[in-house]
C-alpha positions in Angstrom: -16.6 -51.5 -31.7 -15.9 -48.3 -29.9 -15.3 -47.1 -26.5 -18.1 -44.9 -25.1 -17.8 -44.6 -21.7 -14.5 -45.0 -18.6 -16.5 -45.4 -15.4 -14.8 -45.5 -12.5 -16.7 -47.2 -9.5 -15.3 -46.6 -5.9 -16.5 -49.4 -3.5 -15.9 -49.4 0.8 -15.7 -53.1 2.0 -16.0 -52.9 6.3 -13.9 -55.8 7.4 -15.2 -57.5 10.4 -12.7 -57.4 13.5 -11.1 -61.2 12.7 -9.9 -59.8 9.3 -8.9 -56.2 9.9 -6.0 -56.2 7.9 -2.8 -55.2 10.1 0.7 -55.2 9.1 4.1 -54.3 10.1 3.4 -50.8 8.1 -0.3 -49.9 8.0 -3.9 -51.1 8.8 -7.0 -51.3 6.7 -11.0 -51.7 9.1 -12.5 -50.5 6.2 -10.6 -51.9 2.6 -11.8 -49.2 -0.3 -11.7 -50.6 -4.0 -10.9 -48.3 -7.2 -12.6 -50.3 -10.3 -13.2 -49.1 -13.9 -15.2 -50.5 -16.4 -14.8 -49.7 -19.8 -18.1 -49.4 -21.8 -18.6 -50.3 -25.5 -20.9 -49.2 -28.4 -21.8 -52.5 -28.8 -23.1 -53.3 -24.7 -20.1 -55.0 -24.0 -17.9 -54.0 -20.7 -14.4 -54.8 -19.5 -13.6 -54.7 -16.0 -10.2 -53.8 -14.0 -8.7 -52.9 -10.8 -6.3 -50.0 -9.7 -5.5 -51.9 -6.5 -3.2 -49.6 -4.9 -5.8 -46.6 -5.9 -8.2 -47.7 -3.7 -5.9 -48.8 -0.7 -4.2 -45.7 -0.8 -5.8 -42.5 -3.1 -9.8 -43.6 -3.9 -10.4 -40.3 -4.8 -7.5 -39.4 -6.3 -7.7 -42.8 -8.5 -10.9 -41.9 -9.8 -9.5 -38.4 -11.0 -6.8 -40.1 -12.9 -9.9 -42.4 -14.6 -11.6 -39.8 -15.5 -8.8 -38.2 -17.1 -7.6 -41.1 -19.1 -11.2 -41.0 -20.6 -10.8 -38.2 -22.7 -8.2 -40.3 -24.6 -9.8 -42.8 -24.6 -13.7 -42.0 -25.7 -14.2 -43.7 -29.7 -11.2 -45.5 -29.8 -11.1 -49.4 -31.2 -10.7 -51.6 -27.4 -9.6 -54.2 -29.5 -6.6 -52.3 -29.8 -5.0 -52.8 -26.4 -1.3 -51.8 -26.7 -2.3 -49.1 -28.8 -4.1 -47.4 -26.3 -1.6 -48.8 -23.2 1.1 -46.5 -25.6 -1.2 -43.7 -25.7 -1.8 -43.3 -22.4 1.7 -44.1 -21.0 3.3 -41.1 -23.4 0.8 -38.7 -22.8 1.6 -38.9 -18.7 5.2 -39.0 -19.1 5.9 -36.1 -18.0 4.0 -36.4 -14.7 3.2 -40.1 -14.3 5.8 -42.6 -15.0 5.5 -44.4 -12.0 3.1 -44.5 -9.5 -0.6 -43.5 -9.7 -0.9 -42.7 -13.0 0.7 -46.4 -14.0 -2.1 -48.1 -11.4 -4.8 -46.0 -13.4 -3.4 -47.0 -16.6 -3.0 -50.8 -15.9 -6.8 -50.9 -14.4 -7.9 -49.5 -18.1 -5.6 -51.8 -20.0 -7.0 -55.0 -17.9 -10.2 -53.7 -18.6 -9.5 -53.4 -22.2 -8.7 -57.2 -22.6 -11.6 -58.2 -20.4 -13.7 -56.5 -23.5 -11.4 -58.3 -26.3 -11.3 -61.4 -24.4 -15.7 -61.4 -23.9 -16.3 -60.4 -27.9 -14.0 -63.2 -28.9 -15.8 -65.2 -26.7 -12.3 -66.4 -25.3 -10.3 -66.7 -22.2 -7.5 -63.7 -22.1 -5.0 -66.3 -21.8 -5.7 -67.3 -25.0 -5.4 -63.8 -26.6 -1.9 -63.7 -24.9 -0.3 -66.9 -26.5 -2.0 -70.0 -25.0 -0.7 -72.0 -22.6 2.4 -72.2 -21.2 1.5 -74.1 -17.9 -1.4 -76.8 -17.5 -1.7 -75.8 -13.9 0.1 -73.2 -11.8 1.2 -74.1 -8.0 -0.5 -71.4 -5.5 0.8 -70.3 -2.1 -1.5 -68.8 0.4 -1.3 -65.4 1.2 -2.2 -64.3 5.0 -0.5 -64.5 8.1 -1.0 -61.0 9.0 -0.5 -59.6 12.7 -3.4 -61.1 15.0 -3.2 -63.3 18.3 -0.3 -65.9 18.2 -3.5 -69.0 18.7 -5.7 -67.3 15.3 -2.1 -67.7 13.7 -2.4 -71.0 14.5 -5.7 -71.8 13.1 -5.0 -70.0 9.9 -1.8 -72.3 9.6 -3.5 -75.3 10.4 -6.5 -74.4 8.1 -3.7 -74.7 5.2 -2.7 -77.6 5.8 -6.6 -79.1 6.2 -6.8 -77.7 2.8 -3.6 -79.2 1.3 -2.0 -76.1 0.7 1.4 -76.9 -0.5 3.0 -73.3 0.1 2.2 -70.6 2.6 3.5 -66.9 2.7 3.4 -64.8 6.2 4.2 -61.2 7.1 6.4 -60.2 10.1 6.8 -57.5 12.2 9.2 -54.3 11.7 10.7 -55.8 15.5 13.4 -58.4 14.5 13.0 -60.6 17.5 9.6 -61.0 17.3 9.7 -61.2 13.2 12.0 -64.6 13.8 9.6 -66.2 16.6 6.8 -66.0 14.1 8.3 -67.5 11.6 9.8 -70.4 13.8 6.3 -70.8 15.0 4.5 -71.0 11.8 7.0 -73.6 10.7 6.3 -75.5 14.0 2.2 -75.6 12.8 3.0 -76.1 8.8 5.3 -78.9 9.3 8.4 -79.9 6.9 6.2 -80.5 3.8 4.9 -76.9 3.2 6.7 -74.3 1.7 6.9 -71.2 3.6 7.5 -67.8 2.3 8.3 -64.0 4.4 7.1 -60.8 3.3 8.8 -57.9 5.3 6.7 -55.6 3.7 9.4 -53.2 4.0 8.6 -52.1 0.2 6.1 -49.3 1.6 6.9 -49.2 5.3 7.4 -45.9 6.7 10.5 -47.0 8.6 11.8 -49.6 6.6 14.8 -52.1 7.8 18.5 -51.2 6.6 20.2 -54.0 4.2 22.0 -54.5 8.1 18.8 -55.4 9.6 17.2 -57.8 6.9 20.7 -59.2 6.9 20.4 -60.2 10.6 16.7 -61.1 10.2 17.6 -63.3 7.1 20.8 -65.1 9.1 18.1 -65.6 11.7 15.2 -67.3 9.7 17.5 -69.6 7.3 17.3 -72.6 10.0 13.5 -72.8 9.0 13.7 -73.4 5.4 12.5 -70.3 3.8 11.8 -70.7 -0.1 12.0 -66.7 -0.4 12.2 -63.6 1.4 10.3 -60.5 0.3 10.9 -56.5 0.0 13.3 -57.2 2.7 14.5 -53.0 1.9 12.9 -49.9 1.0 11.3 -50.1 -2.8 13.9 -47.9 -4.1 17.0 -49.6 -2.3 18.3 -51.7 -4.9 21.7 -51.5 -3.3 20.1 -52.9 -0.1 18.4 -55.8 -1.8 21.8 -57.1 -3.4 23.3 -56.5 -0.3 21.1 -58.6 1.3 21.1 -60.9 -1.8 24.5 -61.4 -1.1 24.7 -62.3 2.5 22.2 -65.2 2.8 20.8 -68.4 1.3 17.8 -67.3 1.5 16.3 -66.2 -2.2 15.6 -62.7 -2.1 12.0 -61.6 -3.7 10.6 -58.6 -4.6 9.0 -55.8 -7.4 5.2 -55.6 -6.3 5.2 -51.9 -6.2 7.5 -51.1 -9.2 5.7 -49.7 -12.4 6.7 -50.9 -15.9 10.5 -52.4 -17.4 12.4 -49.3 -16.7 11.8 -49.8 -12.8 12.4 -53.1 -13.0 15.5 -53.4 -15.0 17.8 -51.8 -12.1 17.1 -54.9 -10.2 18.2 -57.2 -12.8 21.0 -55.3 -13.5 22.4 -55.2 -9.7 21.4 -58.7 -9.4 19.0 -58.1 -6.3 16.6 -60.6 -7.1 16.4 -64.4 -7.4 12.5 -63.6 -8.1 10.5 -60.6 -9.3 6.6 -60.1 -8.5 5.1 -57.5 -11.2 1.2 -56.9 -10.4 -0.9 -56.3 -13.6 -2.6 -53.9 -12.0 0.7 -51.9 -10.5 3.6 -52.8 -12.9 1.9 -51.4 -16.4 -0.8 -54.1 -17.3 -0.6 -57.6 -18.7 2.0 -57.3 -21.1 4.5 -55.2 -19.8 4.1 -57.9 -16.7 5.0 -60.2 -19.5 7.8 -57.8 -21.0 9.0 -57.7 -17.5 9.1 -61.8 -17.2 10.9 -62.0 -20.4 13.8 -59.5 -19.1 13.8 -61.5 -16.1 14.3 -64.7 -18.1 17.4 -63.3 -19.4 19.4 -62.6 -15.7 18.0 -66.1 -14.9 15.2 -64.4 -12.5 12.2 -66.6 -11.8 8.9 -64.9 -11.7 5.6 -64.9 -9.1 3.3 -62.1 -10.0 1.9 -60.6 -6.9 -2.3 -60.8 -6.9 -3.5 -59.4 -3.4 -6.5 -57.9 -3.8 -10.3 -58.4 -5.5 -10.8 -60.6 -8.1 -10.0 -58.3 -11.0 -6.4 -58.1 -9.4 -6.3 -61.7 -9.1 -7.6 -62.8 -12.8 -5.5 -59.9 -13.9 -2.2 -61.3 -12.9 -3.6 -65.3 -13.5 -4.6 -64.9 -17.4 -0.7 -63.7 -17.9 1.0 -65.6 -15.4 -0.4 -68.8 -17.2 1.3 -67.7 -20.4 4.2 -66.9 -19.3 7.0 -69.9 -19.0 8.9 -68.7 -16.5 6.4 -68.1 -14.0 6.5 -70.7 -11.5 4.0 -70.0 -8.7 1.0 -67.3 -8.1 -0.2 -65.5 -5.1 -3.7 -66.7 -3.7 -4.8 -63.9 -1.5 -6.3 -65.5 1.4 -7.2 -62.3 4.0 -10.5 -63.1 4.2 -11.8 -60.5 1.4 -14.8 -60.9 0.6 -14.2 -59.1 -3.0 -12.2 -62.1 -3.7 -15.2 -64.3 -4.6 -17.7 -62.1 -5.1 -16.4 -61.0 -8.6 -15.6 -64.0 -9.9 -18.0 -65.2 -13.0 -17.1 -68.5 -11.9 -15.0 -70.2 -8.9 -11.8 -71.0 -9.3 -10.7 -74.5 -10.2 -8.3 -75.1 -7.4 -7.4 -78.6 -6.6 -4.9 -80.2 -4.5 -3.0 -76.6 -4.0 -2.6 -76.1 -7.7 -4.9 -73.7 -9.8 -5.8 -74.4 -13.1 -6.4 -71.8 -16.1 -10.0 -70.0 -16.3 -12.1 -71.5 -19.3 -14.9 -68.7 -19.9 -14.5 -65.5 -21.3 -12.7 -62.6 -21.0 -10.8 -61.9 -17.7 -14.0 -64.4 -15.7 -14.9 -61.4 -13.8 -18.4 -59.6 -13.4 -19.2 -56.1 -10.7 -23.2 -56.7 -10.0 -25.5 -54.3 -9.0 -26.2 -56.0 -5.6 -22.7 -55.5 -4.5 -22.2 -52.1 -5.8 -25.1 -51.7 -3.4 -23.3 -53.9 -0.6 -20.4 -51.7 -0.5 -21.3 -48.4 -1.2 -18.5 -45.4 -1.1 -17.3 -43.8 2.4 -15.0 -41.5 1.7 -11.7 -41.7 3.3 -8.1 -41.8 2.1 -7.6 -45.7 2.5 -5.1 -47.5 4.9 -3.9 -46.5 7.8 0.2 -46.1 7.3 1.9 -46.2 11.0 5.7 -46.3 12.3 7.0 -47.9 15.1 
């Protein structure tokens, strides 16, 4: 079998006015996706997502797909970290982080979606086989809308016996720690709750001074972590915060491959780290990643947040991987979510079992290539203030 073809397919997904996605950093009416699929001399395609190349650089992302094909065009697919080494030296100079490492992961998950559909097997399979029978999920929403659709959304997770919850705040300290006071008011005692400052990729991020105040401020409600509560790059910050509360301190989403990641093990800034398969460097360095983590004694909760080939990306290594001990279930109301999926999700009771058909489970059809046609634009909307 031999690669023919990289396609990169860019996709515009209008989000009606209830789901506008708004955070403390940026907004996103219309949600643009960056997927490849990676064709085969023998008719069989893989599928992956850049995730942050169509949220942030569409255009851009597909440049960097198209350039990766050159390398790429009658190579062996079946030879995944082959090509993953391949393409991570031959950007070194301009790419270790970043862009380059999103377009490199989408290729790589594609890559095992074609291994995994010849073999006729699940990827988790290819990776080792199980290390969990069934993986605990939180739901992943409470974005900015009116305080009484907060209250729905809360109370829908309960109805639907979710057994942990994540929420972002706002930049505004005050009005971060009402939110999260309130949303433990409507989730009760039983539910786990998780914070996400989002300050990973906000323009004006808190100081390791703020989060510390915000933290002090939220640990009467019974937080189980609190995430990118600094800058990306403040590793200093994070400890610091680390340090000063009993809150666990989470974070990692937008760092690319071990190199990035081994600063914050090192500085002991996290209790738990959440690599992205299709940010971090692909499925196994996610796993090469958990497996330094293991070492400092750092759990592990890979952060999924976007279409279905992010989410099976991250849920085909997270079930490998032993100490992985919960996975993001993006619940913003994307429709991209579902719409991928070969076949639903076996979720019961709040707890997500592995995928049992081939490959990755994920399939882009015509009719919603059609759906969501390409609109041009540069992706969110980043703000301050």
């Amino acid at each position: 079998m031999k690669i023919t073809k990289v396609e990169p397919i860019l996709l515009s997904v209008p989000m009606p006015e209830e789901y506008i996605v708004r955070w403390s950093g940026g907004e996103m009416a219309v949600v643009h996706v960056v997927l490849v699929r990676v064709h085969t001399d023998e008719g069989i395609t893989g599928l992956g997502d850049t995730y942050a190349g169509g949220f942030f650089y569409p255009s851009a992302a597909k440049g960097l797909l198209e350039h990766f094909e050159a390398l790429l065009l009658g190579e062996d697919p079946f030879n995944v970290e082959g090509m993953y080494q391949k393409l991570w030296w031959k950007s070194q100079f301009w790419g270790r982080v970043g862009a380059a490492v999103n377009a490199i992961s989408a290729i790589e998950n594609a890559l095992w979606d074609v291994k995994g559909k010849a073999l006729g097997l699940p990827v988790w399979q290819l990776l080792g086989g199980l290390a969990h029978p069934k993986l605990l999920i939180y739901a992943s929403g409470g974005l900015e809308k009116p305080k009484e659709r907060t209250r729905a959304e809360m109370e829908g997770y309960v109805k639907d016996t979710f057994k942990a919850v994540k929420i972002r705040v706002s930049t505004d300290v005050k009005e971060a720690v009402e939110k999260v006071k309130f949303c433990r008011e409507v989730l009760g005692p039983d539910v786990q709750l998780m914070v996400d400052a989002v300050m990973g990729s906000h323009p004006e991020p808190w100081s390791a001074k703020e989060a510390i105040q915000f933290a002090r401020a939220i640990e009467p409600y019974d937080i189980s972590w609190l995430e990118e509560p600094c800058w990306a790059a403040d590793i200093e910050g994070y400890a610091e915060v680390r340090r000063a509360t009993m809150i666990p301190i989470s974070g990692g989403e937008t760092s690319a491959t071990i190199h990035e990641f081994k600063g914050f093990f090192e500085k002991g800034a996290l209790d738990i780290v959440q690599p992205d398969a299709c940010l971090s460097g692909g499925l196994l360095e996610c796993k090469r990643v958990a497996t330094l983590a293991a070492a400092y004694g750092v759990r592990v909760a890979p952060h999924a947040w976007g279409s279905a080939a992010t989410v099976l990306a991250n849920v085909h290594w997270a079930f490998t991987t032993p100490n992985v001990f919960i996975h993001e279930y993006p619940t913003w109301g994307f429709p991209l979510r579902d719409e991928l999926l070969v076949e639903p999700l076996e979720i019961k009771d709040g707890y997500l079992y592995p995928p049992k058909g081939p490959g990755l489970g994920v399939e882009l059809r015509k009719e919603t290539i059609e759906r969501y046609p390409f609109k041009g634009g540069i992706g969110a909307d980043m703000r301050k203030g």
